[in-house]
C-alpha positions as CSV (number, residue, x, y, z in Angstrom):
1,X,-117.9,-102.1,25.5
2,X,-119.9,-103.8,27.8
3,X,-118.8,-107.7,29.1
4,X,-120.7,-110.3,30.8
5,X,-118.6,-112.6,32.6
6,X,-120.3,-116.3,33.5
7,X,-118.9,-118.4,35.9
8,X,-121.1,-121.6,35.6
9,X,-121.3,-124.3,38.2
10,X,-123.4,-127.6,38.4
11,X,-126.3,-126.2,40.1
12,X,-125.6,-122.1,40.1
13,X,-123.9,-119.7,37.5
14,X,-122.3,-116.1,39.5
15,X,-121.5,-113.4,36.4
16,X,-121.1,-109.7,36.6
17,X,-121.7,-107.3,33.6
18,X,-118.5,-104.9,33.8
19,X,-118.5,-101.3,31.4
20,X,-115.0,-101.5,30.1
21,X,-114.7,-98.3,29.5
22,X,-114.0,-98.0,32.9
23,X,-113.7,-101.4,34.4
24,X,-116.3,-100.8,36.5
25,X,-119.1,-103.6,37.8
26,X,-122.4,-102.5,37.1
27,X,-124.7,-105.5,38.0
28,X,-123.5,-108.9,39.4
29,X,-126.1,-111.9,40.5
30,X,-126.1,-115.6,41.2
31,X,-128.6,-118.1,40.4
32,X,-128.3,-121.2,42.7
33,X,-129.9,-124.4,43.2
34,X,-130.7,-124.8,39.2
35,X,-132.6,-128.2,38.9
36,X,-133.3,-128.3,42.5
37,X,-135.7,-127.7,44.3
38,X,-135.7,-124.2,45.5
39,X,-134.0,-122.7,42.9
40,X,-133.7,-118.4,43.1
41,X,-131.3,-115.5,41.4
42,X,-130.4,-112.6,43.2
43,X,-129.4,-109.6,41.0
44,X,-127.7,-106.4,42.5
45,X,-127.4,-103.8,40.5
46,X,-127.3,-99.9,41.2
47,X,-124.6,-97.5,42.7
48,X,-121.8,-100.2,44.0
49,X,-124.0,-102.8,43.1
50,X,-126.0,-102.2,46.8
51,X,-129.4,-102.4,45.3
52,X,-130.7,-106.3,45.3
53,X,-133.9,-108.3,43.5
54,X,-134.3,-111.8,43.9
55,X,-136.7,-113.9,42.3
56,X,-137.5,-117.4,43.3
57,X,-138.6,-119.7,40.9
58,X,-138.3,-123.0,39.1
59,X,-134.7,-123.0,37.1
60,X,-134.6,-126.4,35.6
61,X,-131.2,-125.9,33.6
62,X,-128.7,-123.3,33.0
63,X,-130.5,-122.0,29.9
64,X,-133.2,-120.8,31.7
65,X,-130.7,-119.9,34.3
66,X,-129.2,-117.6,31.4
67,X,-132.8,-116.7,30.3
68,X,-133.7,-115.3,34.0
69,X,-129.8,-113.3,34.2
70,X,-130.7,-111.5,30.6
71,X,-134.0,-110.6,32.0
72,X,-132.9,-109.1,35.2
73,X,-130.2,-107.3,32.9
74,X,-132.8,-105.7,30.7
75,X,-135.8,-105.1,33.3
76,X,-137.1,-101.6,33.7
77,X,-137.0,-101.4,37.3
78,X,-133.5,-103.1,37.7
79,X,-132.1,-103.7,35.0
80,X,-129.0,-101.9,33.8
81,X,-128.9,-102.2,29.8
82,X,-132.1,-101.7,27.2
83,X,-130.9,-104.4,24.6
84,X,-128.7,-107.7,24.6
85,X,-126.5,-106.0,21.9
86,X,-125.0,-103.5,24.3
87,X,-123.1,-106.8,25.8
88,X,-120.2,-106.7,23.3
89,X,-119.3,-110.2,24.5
90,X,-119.3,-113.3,27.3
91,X,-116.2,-114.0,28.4
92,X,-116.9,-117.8,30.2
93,X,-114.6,-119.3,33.1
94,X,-113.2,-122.8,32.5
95,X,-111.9,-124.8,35.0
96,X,-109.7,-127.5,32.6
97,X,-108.6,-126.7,29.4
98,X,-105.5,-129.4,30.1
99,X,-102.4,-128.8,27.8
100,X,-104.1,-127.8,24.9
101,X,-104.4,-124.1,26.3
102,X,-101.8,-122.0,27.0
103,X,-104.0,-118.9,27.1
104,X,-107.9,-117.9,26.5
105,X,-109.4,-118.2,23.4
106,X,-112.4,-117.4,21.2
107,X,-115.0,-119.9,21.7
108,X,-115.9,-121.8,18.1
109,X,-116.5,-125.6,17.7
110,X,-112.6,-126.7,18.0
111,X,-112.4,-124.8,21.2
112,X,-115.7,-126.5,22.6
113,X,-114.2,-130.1,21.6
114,X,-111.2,-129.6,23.2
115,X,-112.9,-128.5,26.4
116,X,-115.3,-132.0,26.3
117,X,-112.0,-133.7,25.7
118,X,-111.0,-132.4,29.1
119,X,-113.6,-133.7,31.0
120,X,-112.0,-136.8,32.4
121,X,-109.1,-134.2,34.1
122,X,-112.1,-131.9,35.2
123,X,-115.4,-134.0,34.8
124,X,-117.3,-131.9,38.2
125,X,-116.5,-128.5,36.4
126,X,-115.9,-129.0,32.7
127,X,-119.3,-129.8,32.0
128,X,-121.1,-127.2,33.7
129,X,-118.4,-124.8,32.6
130,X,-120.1,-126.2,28.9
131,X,-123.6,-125.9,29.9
132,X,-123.0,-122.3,30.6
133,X,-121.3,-121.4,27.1
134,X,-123.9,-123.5,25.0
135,X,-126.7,-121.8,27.6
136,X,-125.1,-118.2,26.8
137,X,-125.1,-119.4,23.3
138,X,-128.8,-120.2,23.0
139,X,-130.3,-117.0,24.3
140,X,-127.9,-114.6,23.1
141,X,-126.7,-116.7,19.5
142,X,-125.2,-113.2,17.9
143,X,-122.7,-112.4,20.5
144,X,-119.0,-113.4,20.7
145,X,-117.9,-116.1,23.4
146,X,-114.2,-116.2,25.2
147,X,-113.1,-119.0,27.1
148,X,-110.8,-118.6,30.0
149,X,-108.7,-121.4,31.4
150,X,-108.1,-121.5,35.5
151,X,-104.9,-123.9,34.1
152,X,-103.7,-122.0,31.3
153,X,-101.0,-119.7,33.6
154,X,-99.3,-122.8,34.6
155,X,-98.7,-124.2,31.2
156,X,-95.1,-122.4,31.5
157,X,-94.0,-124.4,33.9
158,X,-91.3,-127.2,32.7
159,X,-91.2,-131.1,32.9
160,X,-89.5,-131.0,36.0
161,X,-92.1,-129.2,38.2
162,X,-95.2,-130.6,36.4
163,X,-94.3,-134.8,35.7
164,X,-94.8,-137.1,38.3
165,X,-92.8,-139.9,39.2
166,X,-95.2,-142.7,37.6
167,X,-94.8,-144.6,34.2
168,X,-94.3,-142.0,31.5
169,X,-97.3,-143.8,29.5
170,X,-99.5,-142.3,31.8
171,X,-98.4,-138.9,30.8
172,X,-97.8,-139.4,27.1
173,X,-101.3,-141.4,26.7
174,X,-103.3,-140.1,29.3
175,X,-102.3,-136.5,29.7
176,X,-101.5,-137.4,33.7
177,X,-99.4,-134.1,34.7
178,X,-99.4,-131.6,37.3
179,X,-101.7,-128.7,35.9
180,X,-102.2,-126.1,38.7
181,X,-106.0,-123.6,39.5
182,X,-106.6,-120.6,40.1
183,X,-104.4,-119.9,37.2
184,X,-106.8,-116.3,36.6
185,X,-106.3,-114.9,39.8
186,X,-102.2,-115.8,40.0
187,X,-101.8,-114.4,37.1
188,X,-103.8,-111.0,37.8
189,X,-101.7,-110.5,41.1
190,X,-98.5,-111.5,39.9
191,X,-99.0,-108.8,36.8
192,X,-100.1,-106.5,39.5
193,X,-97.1,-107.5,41.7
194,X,-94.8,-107.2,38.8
195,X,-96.2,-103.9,37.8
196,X,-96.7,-102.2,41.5
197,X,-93.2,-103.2,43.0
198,X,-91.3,-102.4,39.5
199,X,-90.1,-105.7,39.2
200,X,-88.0,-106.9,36.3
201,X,-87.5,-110.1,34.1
202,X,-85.6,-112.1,37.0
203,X,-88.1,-111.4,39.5
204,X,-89.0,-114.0,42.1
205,X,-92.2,-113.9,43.8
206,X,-94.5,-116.4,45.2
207,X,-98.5,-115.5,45.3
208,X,-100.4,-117.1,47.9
209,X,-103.9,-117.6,46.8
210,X,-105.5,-118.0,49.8
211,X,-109.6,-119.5,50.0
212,X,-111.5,-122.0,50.7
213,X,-109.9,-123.6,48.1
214,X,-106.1,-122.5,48.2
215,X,-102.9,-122.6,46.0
216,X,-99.4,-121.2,45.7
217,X,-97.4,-120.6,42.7
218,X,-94.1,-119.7,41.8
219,X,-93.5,-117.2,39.5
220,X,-90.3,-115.7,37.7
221,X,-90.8,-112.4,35.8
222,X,-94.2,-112.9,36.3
223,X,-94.1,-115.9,34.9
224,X,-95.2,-119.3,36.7
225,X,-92.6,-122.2,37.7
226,X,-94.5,-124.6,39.9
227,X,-97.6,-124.5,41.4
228,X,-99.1,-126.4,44.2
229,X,-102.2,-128.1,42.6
230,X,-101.7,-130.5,40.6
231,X,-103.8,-133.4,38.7
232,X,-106.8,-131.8,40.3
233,X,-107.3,-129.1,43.0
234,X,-106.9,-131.8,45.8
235,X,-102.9,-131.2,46.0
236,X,-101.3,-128.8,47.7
237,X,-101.7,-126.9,51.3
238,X,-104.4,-127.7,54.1
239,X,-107.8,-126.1,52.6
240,X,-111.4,-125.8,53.7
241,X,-112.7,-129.3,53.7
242,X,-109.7,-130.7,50.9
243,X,-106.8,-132.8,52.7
244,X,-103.9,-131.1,50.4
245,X,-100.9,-133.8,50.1
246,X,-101.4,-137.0,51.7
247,X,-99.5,-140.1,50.8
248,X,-101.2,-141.8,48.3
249,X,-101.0,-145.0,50.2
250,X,-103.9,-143.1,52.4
251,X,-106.4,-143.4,49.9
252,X,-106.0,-147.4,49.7
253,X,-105.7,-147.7,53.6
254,X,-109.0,-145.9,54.1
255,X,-110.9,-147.6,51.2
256,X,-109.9,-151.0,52.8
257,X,-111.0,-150.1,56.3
258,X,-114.6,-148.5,55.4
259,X,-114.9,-151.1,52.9
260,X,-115.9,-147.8,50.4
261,X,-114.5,-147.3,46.2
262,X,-111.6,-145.0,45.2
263,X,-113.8,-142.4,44.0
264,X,-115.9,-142.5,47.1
265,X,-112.6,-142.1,49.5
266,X,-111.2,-139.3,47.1
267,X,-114.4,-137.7,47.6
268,X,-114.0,-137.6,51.4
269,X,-110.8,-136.4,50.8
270,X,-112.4,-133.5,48.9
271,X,-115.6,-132.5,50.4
272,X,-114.9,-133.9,54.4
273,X,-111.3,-132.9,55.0
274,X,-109.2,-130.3,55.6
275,X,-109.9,-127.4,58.2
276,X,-113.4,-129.0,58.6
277,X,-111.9,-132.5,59.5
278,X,-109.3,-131.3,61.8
279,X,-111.1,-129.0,63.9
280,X,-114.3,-130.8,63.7
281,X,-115.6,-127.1,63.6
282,X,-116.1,-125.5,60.1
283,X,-114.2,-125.6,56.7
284,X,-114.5,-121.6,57.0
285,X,-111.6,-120.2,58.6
286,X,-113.1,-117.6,60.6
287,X,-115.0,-120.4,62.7
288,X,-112.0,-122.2,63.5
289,X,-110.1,-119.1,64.1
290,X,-112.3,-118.1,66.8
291,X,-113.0,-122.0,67.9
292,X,-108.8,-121.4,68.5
293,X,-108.7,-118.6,70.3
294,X,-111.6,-120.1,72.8
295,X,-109.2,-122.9,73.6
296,X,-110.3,-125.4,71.5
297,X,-107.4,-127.5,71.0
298,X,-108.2,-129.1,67.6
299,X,-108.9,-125.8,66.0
300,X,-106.1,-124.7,67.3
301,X,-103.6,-127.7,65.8
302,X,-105.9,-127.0,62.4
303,X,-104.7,-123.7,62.1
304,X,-101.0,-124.8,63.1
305,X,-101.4,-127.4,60.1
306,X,-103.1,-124.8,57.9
307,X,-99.8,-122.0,58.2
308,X,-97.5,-125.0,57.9
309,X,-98.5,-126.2,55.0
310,X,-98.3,-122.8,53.1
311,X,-94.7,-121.9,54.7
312,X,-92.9,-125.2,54.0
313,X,-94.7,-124.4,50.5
314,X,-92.5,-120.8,50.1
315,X,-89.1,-122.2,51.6
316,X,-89.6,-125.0,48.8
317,X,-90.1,-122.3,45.9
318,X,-87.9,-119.7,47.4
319,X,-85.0,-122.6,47.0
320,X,-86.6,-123.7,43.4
321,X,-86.2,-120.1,42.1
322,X,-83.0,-119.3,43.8
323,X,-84.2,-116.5,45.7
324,X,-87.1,-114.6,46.3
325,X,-88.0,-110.9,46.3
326,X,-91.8,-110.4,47.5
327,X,-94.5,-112.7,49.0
328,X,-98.0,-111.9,48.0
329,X,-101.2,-112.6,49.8
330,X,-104.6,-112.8,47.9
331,X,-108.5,-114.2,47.8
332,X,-110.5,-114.4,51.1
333,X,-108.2,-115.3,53.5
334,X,-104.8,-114.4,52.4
335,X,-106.5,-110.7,51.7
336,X,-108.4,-110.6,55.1
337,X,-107.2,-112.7,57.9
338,X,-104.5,-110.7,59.3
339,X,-103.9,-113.6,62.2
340,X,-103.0,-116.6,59.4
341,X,-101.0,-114.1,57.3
342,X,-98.9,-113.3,60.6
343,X,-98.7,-117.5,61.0
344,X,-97.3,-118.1,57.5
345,X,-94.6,-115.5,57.9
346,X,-93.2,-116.1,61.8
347,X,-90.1,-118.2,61.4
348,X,-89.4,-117.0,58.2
349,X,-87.2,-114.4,58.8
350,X,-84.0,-116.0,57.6
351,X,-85.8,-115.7,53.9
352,X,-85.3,-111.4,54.5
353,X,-89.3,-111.4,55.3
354,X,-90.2,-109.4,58.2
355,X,-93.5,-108.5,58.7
356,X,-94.9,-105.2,60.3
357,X,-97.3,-106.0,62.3
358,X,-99.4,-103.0,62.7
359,X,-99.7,-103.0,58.9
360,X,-100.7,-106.6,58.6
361,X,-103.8,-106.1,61.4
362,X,-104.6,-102.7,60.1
363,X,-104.3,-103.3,56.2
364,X,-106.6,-106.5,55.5
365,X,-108.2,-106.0,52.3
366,X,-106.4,-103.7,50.5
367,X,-104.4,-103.4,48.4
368,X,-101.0,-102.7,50.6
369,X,-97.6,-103.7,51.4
370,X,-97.7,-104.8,55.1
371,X,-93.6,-105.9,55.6
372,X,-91.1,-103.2,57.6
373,X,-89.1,-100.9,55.5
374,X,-86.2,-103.0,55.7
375,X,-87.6,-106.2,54.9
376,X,-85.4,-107.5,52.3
377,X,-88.8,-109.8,50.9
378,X,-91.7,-107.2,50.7
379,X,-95.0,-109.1,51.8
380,X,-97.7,-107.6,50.1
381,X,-101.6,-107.8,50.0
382,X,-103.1,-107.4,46.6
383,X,-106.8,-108.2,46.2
384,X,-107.9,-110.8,43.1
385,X,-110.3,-110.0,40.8
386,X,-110.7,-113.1,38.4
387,X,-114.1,-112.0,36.3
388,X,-111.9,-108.2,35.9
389,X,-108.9,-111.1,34.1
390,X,-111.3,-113.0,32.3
391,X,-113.4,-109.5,30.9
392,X,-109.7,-107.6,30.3
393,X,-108.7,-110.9,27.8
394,X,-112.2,-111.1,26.1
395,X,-112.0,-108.2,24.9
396,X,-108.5,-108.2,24.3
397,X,-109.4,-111.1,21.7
398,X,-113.0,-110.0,20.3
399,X,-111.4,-106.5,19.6
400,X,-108.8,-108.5,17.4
């Protein structure tokens, strides 16, 4: 069987068509900029997807957005199928699916409702994440549709890692919880983890899911804990251009001052913060990194903030769980930067983690275990792949 996975946005929608029969990716694209100006897709199709179209033209919404991908998919020059029924089904990334969702699901009219009813916990991506399922629904009406939650991983977690400390009402009437992202990818590489390193039901490991937008979780047996986002994707460690933890008193402070609304500081806080606001470089790690190493001191103290963040982040869930056997690195920087994998680690040592560091600079982006043979806490590298999670449970449940 042959699965499209859609990965809509407000203005752009990535997917990739993978043959299941093999897992393999046969054509992947991304149309950006839909109802703006200067709107294109860019299909790549061919051995290891190296071959590339791209076609620039007016995309006023994500149905012709879906229209354009299906006929890229089917053209005779690039295209890689000869009908719309060879794709056995969609399988759809969705951001928030809340506490309704403890896993993915077929997409009908109940499933649909309880995404809308999400909106307020997710209202940047819930919506688009609905305008690509009703778009994918429009031009291809016949074919199955899976939804796949980012939060449904962490809906194992208990009361004590995912309340806060504010009026209960707010919880039981409004739904006001700790929720964790990136649920898809921690739960492909701490099934991989579990799998690779033989680990059993009382296994302790924490995956560190390392992007511009970056989380940790906590998982025992390869199950999750505690996770570092929370309400929204703001919480947690340093990231790209979010702030991560800041006391809450912050928000009201800087509102006052600039004489700007809530929404308009925690936007700031999203979109202007971070590694960006720091360094006064880049949100993209590999700027700052080298910004560092030409002496520029706030780079420099960025980078200091960024590896704090993350290892103050393991001791916490390495005392939660009671122990911890491996440390996993994943997504574009955990995966590649060999320099800010070596910065989370150093000090660390009294956990049993003890880096090689030949293997860390030489193993970037693979899939390999880059502690010493007698590091009590193997530190491993194991490359995400959320649209391979999201095809694998589509069609796990259209089969059924």
């Amino acid at each position: 069987m042959k699965i499209l996975v859609v990965n809509a946005g407000s203005s752009s929608l990535k997917y990739q068509l993978i043959d299941m029969d093999n897992e393999s990716v046969i054509a992947k694209g991304l149309v950006e900029r839909i109802g703006i100006d200067g709107s294109s897709l860019t299909h790549k199709y061919g051995k290891d997807t190296k071959q590339i179209f791209e076609k620039v033209t007016e995309i006023p919404n994500h149905t012709v957005a879906m229209n354009l991908v299906l006929e890229a998919l089917l053209d005779k020059e690039h295209g890689v199928i000869s009908s719309v029924k060879e794709i056995g089904a969609v399988g759809h990334r969705v951001l928030h699916g809340g506490d309704k969702f403890t896993a993915s699901c077929i997409v009908d009219a109940a499933c649909e409702k309880a995404i809308e009813d999400c909106i307020p916990l997710g209202p940047l991506h819930n919506p688009a994440n609905l305008s690509g399922i009703r778009a994918c629904q429009a031009v291809m009406p016949d074919t199955p549709m899976v939804a796949v939650f980012d939060t449904a991983f962490h809906q194992t977690m208990p009361e004590k890692a995912f309340l806060y400390g504010v009026p209960y009402k707010y919880y039981e009437e409004d739904a006001v919880r700790r929720y964790g992202f990136h649920g898809t990818s921690h739960r492909f590489v701490s099934a991989r983890a579990q799998e690779l390193l033989g680990l059993g039901e009382d296994s302790k490991v924490i995956v560190c899911h390392l992007g511009n937008g970056s989380s940790l979780s906590a998982c025992v047996g390869g199950k999750c804990v505690d996770t570092s986002m929370g309400l929204t994707p703001l919480e947690g460690v340093l990231m790209g251009t979010r702030s991560g933890n800041v006391d809450p008193a912050v928000v009201e402070f800087i509102a006052n001052k600039e004489g700007i609304s809530v929404t308009e500081t925690l936007t700031m806080l999203n979109k202007k913060s971070g590694l960006l606001a720091v360094s006064g470089v880049s949100s993209d790690m590999r700027d700052v990194t080298a910004a560092a190493k030409a002496g520029n001191p706030r780079a420099k103290v960025a980078l200091d903030m960024w590896a704090y963040s993350i290892k103050k982040y393991i001791g916490a869930y390495a005392a939660a769980m009671g122990g911890l056997d491996a440390v996993i690195f994943t997504a574009g920087i955990g995966e590649n930067h060999a320099i800010g994998r070596g910065m989370v680690c150093e000090g660390l040592e009294f956990l049993g983690i003890k880096l090689d560091p030949e293997k860390n600079q030489t193993c970037s982006g693979q899939e390999a275990r880059i502690s010493t043979d007698d590091s009590r806490v193997q530190v491993w590298i194991i490359p995400t792949n959320e649209e391979l999670a999201i095809a694998r449970d589509t069609l796990e449940l259209t089969r059924k």
